[in-house]
The first five atom37 places (N, CA, C, CB, O) and aatype in JSON, in Angstrom:
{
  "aatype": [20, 20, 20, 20, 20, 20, 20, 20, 20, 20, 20, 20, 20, 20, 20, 20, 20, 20, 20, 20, 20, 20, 20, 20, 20, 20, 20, 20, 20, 20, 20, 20, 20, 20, 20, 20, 20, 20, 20, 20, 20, 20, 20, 20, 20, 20, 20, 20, 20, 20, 20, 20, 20, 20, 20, 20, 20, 20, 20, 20, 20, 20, 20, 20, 20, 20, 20, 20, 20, 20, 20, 20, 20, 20, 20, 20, 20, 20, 20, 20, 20, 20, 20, 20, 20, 20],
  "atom_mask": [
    [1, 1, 1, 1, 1],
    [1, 1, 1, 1, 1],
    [1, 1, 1, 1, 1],
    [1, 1, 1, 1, 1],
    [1, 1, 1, 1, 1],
    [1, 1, 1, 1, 1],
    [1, 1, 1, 1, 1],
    [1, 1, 1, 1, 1],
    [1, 1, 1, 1, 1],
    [1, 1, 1, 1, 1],
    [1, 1, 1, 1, 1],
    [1, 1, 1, 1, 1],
    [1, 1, 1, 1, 1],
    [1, 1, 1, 1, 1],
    [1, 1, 1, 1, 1],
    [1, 1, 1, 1, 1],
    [1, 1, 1, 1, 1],
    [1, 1, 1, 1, 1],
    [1, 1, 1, 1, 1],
    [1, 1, 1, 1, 1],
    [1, 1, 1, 1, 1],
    [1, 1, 1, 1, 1],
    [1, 1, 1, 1, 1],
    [1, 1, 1, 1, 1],
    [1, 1, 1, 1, 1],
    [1, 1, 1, 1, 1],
    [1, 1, 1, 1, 1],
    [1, 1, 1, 1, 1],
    [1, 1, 1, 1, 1],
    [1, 1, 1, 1, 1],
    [1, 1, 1, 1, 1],
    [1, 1, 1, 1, 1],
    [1, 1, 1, 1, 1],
    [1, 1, 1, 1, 1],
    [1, 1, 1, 1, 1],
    [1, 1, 1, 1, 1],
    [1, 1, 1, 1, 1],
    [1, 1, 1, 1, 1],
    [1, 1, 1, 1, 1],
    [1, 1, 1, 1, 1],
    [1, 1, 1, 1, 1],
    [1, 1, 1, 1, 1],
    [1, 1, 1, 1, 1],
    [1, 1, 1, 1, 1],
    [1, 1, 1, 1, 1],
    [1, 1, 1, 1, 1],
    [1, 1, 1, 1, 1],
    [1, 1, 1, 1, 1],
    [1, 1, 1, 1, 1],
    [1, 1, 1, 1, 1],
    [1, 1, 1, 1, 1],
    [1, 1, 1, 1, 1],
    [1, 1, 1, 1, 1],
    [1, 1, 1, 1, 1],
    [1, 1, 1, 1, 1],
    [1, 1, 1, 1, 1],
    [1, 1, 1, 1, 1],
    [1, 1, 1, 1, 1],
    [1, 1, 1, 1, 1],
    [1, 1, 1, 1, 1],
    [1, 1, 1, 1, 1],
    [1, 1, 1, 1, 1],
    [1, 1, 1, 1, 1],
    [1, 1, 1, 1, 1],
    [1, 1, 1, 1, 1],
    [1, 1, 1, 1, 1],
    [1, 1, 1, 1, 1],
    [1, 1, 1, 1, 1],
    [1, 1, 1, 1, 1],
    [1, 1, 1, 1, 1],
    [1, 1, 1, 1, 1],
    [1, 1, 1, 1, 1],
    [1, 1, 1, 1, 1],
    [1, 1, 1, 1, 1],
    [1, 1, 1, 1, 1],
    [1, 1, 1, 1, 1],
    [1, 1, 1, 1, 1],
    [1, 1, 1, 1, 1],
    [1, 1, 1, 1, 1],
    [1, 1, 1, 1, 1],
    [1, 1, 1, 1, 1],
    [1, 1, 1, 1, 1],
    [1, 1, 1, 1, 1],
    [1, 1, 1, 1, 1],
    [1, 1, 1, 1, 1],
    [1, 1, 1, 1, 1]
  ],
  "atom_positions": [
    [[69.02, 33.46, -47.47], [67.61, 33.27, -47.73], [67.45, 32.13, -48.73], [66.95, 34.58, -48.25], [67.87, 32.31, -49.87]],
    [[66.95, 31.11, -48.43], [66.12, 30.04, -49.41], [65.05, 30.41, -49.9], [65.72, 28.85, -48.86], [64.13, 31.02, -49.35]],
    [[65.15, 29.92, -51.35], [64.41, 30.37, -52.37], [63.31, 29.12, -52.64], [65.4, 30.76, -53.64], [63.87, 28.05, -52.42]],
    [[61.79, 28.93, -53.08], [61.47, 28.03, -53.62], [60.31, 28.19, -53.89], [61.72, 27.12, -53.16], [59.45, 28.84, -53.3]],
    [[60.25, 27.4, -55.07], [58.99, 27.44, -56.12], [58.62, 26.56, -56.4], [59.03, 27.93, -57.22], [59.14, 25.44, -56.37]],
    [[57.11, 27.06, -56.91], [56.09, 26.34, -57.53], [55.82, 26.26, -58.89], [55.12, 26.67, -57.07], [56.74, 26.58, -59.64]],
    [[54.88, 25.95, -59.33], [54.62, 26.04, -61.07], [52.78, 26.32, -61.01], [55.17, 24.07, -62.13], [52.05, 25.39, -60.69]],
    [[52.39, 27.29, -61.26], [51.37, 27.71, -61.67], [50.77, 26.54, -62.93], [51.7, 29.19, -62.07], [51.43, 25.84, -63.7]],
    [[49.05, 26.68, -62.75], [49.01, 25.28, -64.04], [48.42, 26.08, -64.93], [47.98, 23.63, -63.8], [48.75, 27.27, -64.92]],
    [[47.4, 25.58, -65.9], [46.85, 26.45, -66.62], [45.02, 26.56, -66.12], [47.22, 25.97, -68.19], [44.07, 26.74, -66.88]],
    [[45.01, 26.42, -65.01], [44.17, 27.12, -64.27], [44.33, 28.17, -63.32], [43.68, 26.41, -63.79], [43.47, 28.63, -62.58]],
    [[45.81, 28.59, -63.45], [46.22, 29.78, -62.21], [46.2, 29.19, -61.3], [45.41, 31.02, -61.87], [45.82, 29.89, -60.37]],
    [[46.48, 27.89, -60.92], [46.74, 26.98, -59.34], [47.82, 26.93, -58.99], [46.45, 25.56, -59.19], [48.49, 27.39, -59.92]],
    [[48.67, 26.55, -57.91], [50.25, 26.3, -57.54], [50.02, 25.55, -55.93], [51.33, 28.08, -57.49], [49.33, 25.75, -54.93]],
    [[50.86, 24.78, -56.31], [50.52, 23.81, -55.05], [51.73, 24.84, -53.85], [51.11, 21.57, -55.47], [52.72, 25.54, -54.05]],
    [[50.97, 24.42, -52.6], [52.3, 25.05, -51.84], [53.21, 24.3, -51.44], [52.09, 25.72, -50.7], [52.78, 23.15, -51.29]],
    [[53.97, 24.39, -51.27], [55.53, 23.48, -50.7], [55.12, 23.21, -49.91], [56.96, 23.97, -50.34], [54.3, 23.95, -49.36]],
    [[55.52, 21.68, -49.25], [55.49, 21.26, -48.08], [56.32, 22.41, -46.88], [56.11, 19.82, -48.25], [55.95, 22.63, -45.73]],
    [[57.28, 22.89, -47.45], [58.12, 23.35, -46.11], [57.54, 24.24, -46.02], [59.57, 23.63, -45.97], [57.44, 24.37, -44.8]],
    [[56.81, 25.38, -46.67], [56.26, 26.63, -46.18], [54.67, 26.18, -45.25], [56.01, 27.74, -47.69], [54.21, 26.55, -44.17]],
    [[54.18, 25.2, -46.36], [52.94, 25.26, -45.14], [53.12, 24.64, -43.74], [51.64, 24.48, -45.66], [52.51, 25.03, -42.74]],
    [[54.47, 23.12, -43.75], [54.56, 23.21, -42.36], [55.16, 24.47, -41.47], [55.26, 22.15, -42.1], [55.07, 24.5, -40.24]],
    [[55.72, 25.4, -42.2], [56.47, 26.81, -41.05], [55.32, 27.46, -41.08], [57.99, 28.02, -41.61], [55.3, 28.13, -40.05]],
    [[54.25, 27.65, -41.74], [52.95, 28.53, -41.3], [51.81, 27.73, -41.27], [52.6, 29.71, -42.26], [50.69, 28.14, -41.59]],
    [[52.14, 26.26, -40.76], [51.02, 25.59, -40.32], [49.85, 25.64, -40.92], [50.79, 25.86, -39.26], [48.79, 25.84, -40.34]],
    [[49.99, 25.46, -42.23], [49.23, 25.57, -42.88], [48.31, 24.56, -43.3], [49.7, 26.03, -43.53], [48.78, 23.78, -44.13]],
    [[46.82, 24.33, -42.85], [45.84, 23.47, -43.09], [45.22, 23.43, -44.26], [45.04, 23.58, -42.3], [45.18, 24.52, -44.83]],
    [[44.58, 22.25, -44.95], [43.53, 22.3, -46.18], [42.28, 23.17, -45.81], [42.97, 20.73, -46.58], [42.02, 23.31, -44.61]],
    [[41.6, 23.68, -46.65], [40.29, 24.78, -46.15], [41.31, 25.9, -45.36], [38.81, 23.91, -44.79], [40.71, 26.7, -44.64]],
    [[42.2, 25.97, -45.4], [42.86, 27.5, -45.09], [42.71, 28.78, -46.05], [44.41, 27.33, -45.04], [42.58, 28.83, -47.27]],
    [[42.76, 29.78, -45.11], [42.69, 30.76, -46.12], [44.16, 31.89, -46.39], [41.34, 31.58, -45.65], [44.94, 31.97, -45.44]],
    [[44.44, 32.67, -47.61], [45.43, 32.98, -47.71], [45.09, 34.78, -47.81], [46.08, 32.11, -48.81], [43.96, 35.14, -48.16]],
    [[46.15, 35.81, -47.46], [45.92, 37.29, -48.3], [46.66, 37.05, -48.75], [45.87, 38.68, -47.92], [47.41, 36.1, -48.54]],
    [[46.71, 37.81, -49.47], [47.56, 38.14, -50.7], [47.91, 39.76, -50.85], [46.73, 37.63, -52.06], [46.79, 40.25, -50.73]],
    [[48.75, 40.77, -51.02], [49.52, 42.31, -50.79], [49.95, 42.34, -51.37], [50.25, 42.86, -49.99], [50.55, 41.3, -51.64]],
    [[50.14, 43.43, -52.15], [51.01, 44.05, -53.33], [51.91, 44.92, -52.68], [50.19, 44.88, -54.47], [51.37, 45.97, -52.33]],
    [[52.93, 44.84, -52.45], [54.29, 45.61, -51.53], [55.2, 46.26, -52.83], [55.5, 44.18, -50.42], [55.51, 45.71, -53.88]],
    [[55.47, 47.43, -52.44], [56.88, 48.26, -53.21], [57.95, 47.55, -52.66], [57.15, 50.05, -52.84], [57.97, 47.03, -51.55]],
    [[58.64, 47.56, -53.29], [60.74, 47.63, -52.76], [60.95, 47.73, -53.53], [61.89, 46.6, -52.15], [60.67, 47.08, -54.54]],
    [[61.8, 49.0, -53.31], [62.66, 49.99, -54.48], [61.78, 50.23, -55.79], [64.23, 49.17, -55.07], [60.84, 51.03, -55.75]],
    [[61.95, 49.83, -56.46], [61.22, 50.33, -57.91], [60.22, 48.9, -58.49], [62.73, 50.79, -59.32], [59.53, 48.93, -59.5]],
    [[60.38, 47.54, -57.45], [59.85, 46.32, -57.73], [58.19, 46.32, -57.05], [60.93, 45.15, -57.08], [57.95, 46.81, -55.95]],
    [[57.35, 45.79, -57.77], [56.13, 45.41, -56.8], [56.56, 43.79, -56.62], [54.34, 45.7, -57.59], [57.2, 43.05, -57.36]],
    [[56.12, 43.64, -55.71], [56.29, 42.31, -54.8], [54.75, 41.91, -54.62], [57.15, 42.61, -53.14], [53.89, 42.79, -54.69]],
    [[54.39, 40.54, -54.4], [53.37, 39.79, -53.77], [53.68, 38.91, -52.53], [52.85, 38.99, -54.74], [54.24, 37.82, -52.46]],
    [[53.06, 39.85, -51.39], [53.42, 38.54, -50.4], [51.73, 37.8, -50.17], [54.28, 39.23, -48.52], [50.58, 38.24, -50.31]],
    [[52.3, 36.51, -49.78], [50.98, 36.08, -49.08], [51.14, 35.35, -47.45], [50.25, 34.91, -50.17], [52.19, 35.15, -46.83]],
    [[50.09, 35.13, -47.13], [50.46, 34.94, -45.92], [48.83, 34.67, -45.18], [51.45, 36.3, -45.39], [47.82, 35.22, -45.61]],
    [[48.85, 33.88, -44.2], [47.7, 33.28, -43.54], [46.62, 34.04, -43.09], [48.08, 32.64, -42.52], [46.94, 34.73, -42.12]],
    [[45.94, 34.12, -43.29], [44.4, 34.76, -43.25], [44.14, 34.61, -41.72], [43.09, 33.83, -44.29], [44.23, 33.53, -41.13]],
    [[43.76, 36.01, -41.04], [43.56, 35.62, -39.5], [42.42, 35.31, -39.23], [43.84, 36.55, -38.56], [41.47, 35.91, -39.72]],
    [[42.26, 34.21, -38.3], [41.13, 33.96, -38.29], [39.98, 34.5, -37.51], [41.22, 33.03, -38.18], [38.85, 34.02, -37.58]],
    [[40.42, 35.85, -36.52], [39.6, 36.9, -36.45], [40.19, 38.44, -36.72], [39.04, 36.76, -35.18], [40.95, 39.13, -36.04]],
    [[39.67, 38.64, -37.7], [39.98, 39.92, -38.64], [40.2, 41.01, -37.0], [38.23, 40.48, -40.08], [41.22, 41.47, -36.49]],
    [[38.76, 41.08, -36.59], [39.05, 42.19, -35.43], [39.97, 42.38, -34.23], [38.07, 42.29, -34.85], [40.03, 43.32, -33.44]],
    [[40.62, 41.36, -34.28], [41.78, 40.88, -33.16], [42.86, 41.28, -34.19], [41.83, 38.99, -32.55], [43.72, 42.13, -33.96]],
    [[42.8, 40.93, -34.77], [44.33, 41.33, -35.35], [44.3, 42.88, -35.95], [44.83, 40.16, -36.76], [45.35, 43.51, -36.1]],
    [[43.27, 43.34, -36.22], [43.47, 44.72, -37.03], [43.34, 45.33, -35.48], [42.12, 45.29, -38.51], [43.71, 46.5, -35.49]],
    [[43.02, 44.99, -34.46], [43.05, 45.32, -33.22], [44.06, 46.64, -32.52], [43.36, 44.07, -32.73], [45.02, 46.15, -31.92]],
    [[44.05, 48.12, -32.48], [45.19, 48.63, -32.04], [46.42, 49.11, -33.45], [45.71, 47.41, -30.97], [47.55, 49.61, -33.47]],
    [[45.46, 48.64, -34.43], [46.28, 49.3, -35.64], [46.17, 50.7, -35.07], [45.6, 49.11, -37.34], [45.64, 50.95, -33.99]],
    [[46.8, 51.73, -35.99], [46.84, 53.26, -35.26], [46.98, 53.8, -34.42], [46.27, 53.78, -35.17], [47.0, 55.03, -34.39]],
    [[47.12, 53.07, -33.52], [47.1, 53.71, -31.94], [47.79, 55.05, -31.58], [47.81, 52.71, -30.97], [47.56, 55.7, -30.56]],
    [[48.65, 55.35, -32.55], [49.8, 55.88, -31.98], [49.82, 57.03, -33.05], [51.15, 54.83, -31.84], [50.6, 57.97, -32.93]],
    [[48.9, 56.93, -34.15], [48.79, 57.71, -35.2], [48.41, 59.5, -34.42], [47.5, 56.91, -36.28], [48.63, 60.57, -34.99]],
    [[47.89, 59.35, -33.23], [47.29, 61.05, -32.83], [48.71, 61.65, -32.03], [45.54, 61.09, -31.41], [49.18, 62.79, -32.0]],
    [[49.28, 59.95, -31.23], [50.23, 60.48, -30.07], [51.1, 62.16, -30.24], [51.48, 59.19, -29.98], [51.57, 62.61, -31.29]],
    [[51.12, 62.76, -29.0], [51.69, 63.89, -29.5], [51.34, 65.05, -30.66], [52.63, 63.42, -29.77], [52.15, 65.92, -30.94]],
    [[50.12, 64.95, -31.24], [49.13, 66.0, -31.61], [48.09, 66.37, -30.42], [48.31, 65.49, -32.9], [47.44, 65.64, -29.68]],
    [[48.23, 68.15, -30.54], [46.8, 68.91, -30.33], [45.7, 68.43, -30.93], [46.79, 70.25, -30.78], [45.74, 68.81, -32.1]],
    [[44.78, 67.81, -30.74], [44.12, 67.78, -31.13], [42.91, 68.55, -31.56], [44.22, 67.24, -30.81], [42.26, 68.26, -32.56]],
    [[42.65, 69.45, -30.82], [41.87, 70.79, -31.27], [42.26, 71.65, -31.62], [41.25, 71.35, -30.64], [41.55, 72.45, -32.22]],
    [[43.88, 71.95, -31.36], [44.33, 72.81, -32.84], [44.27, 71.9, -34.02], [46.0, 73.42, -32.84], [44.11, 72.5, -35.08]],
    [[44.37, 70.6, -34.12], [44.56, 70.17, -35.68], [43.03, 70.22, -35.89], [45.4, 68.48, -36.07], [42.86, 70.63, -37.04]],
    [[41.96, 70.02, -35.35], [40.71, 69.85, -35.82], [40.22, 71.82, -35.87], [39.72, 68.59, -34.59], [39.15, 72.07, -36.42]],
    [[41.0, 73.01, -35.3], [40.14, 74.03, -35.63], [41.34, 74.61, -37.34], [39.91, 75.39, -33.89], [41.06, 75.35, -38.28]],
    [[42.56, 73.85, -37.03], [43.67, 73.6, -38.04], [42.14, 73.24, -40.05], [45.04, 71.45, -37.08], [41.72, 74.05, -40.88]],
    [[41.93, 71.76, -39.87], [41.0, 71.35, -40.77], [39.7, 72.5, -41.08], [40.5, 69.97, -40.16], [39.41, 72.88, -42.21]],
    [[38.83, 73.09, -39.49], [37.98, 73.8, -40.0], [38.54, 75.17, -41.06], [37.22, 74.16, -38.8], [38.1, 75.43, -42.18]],
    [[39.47, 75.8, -40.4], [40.14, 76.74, -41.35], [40.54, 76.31, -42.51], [41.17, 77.27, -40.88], [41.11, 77.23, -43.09]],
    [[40.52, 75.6, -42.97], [41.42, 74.93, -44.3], [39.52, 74.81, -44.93], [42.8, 72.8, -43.9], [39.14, 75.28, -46.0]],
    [[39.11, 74.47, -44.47], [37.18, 74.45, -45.33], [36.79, 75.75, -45.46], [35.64, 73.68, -44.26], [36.38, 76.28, -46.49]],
    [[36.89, 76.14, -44.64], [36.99, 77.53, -44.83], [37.31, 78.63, -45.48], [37.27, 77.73, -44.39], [36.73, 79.71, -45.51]],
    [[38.61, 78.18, -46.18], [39.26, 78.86, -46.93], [39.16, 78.33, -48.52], [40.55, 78.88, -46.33], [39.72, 78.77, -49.53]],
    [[38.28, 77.27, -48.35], [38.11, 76.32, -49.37], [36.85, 76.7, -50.28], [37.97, 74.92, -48.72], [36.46, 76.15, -51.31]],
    [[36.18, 78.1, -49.42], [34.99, 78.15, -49.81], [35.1, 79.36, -50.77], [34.02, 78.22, -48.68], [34.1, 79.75, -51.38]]
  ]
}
């Protein structure tokens, strides 16, 4: 893995490397996220290119989150749990 850096100024700016914005094609007026990630006991910052339609890409997140649940046992599952809550 190649490593490389920038220098933050004293406005909180950092220019990006040429080599990263040509591997993520990266244009002026681009936009960036930015994520706070765990590994192991470290927080990490990644960033990475802003899509340029949010709903296409968050598109099919979850899909797979019900697969293989009852679903009306887990939903009469929740009413009992309010229930018991009372």
């Amino acid at each position: 893995m190649e490593y490389i850096q920038s220098t933050i100024s004293s406005k909180y700016q950092t220019v990006i490397p040429v080599m990263v914005r040509k591997q993520l094609k990266l244009k002026a007026g681009g936009r960036l996220i930015w994520r706070f990630v765990r590994m192991s006991d470290k927080e990490q910052v990644l960033a990475e290119p802003a899509p340029k339609d949010w709903a296409k890409y968050t598109r099919g997140l979850g899909k797979n989150i019900w697969k293989g649940l009852d679903i009306e046992q887990y939903i009469q599952s929740l009413r009992q749990e309010w229930l018991n809550q009372k």
